[in-house]
C-alpha positions, 0 to 999 in steps of 0.5 A: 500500500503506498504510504506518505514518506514525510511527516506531516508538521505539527499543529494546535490541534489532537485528535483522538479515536471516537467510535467505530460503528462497523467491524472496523477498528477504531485505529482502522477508523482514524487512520481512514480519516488520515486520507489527504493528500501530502503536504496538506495545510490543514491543521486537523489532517496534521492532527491524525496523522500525528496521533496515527503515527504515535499512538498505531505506528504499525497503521501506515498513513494512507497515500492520496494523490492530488487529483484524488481528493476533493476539499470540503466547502461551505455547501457541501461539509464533508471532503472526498478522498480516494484511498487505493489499496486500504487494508480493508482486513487481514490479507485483503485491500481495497479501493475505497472513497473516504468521505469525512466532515460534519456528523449531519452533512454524512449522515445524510450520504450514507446509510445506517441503521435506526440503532446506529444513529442513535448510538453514533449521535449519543457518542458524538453529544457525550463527545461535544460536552467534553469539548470535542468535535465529533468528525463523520467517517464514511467509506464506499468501495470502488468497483471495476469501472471506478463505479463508487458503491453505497456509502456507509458510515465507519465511526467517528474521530474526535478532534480537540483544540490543544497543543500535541505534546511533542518528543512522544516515545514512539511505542511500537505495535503492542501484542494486547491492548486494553478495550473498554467494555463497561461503562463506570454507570454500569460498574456502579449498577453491578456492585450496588446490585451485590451489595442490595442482593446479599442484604435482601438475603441476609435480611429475608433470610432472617425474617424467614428463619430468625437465627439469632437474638433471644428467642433463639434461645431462650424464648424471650421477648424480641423487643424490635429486631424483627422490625430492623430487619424488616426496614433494612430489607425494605429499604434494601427492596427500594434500592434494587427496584430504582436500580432495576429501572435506571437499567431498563432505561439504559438499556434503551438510552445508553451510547454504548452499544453493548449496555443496549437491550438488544445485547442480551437478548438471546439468539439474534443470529443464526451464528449466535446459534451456532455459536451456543454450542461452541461455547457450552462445549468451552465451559465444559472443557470439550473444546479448547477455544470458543468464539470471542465476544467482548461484551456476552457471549450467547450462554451469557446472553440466555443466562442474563436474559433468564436473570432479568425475568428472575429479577422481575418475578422476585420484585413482583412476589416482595410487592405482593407480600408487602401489600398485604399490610396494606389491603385498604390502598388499592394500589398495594391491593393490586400489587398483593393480587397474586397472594390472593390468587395462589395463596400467601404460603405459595407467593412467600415460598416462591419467594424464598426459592427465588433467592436460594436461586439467585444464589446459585447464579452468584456462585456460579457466576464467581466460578466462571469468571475466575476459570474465565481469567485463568484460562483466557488471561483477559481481565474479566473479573478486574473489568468490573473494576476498571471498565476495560478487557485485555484482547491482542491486537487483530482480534475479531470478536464477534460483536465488535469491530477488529481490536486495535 
């Protein structure tokens, strides 16, 4: 692939990689935005090639000749480059247009899906409040006869105002590199949810079966304990269901694609499919290599979908149960509807086996995630700590683009 000789000067602008819609990496995505032709006054096209050249220095810069690259103008907010031969992946290149500028001047050119303009215009607003400009990457292929296909947006570069600090080691093409996964909302979500579920067990546990304090022994008079665990286990209840909500409402809302709902509904594909008994066949050590996902593979997937429903079902019987003392509201007489239906026995052993089997989940999930970290080395378990995965460099996983 041709490539510029010479280092484009320095700038007062940095750009950064924003976020890759397709299966392009997000150092694919930038060096993509690099296509100007050389010796270019734009400080911006100076900017990514900085950043291109320090932070992926195995990314060459592409080559654009003069002819080959029509500028932005006020009418029309987005410039046209080709690129020949742009490795497209591994072992394979192509002739591609690149089409880079305003977010909303490409997203009227290109075609993309409901869920993918929403995710692109949350990151690009999340991008905006931190002082960013978002910049639009698109790319059509050129087919025989220099006919240019349908343009489909790539992701988003983001470029700053400051001052690119200079004398950067040169680091070299790293073999693994850190990927971000879990956003520090859902982080927060996972270990308040820890915290809520082992005090709504602890709590209900005792309510159940008092199992320690002066009736435990002696018959005497509780005075209030009873009544403490109770309001810890309400309060505890409150908690889980406000962190219930704000996951549904992120699971529609949130820029990042793998909080979205459609990432843990089970089954999406045909691959995914396919893909259940590879995995299951991993986890029972029959095979030694499962497909890669970087967010839930498809076992995942079942298993939180299951999670959820379990989750749902265990809010409704608490309802039910605490609406009981309640029967002259009928609000919390609706909720005490299924206790009429089945009866108080049956919603309260419901109930109590519903823990026992969120149980059985929690120390199945520590199982898997540590078997997880010691046979893949990725840093799952410190993930939920840190938000990041370690993956090599040229890793394709199935729902994400290429890493690196």
């Amino acid at each position: 692939m041709s490539v510029a000789t010479a280092a484009r000067p320095a700038s007062n602008y940095i750009a950064r990689a924003g976020f890759s819609v397709g299966k392009l990496s997000q150092g694919r995505v930038l060096a993509l935005a690099a296509a100007a032709p050389e010796g270019s006054d734009d400080p911006v096209d100076h900017a990514i090639a900085e950043t291109l050249r320090v932070d992926r220095p195995d990314l060459p810069l592409p080559y654009v000749e003069e002819g080959d690259f029509d500028p932005a103008t006020a009418q029309r907010r987005y410039s046209l480059a080709m690129v020949r031969d742009f490795p497209i992946k591994e072992g394979t290149t192509a002739d591609v247009v690149v089409m880079r500028g305003d977010l909303e001047a490409v997203l009227k050119q290109v075609k993309i899906t409901r869920k993918d303009r929403s995710l692109v215009h949350r990151n690009a607003d999340w991008a905006s409040m931190r002082g960013w400009r978002p910049l639009a990457v698109a790319t059509a292929l050129v087919t025989d006869g220099d006919t240019v296909g349908e343009f489909r947006l790539q992701g988003l570069v983001n470029i700053g105002r400051e001052k690119i600090s200079r004398g950067l080691p040169d680091p070299g093409p790293a073999d693994w590199t850190e990927v971000p996964v879990w956003s520090l909302s859902l982080r927060l979500q996972h270990w308040t949810n820890v915290a809520t579920i082992f005090t709504l067990s602890l709590t209900g546990y005792f309510i159940m079966h008092p199992f320690f304090g002066p009736e435990a022994y002696a018959g005497e008079g509780t005075g209030y304990l009873m009544g403490w665990f109770r309001l810890v286990h309400f309060i505890a209840a409150a908690v889980w269901v406000v962190l219930g909500m704000t996951r549904v409402v992120s699971a529609f809302v949130a820029r990042d694609p793998h909080l979205r709902w459609t990432e843990w509904w089970p089954l999406k594909r045909k691959q995914d499919v396919r893909n259940l008994g590879q995995v299951v066949q991993h986890y029972a050590l029959i095979k030694e290599d499962a497909p890669v996902y970087l967010a839930h593979n498809p076992l995942q997937q079942l298993t939180y979908a299951a999670l959820y429903c379990a989750c749902g079902l265990q809010m409704i019987t608490g309802f039910a149960l605490f609406g009981l003392y309640h029967q002259n509201n009928w609000i919390w007489a609706l909720a005490a509807t299924p206790c009429h239906w089945f009866g108080i026995p049956t919603v309260r052993m419901f109930h109590t086996g519903m823990m026992f089997a969120l149980w059985m989940f929690v120390v199945m999930h520590i199982y898997l995630a540590v078997r997880a970290d010691s046979l893949d080395r990725h840093g799952g378990i410190s993930s939920m700590i840190n938000g990041g995965v370690w993956l090599r460099r040229g890793t394709n996983p199935v729902d994400a683009p290429e890493v690196g």
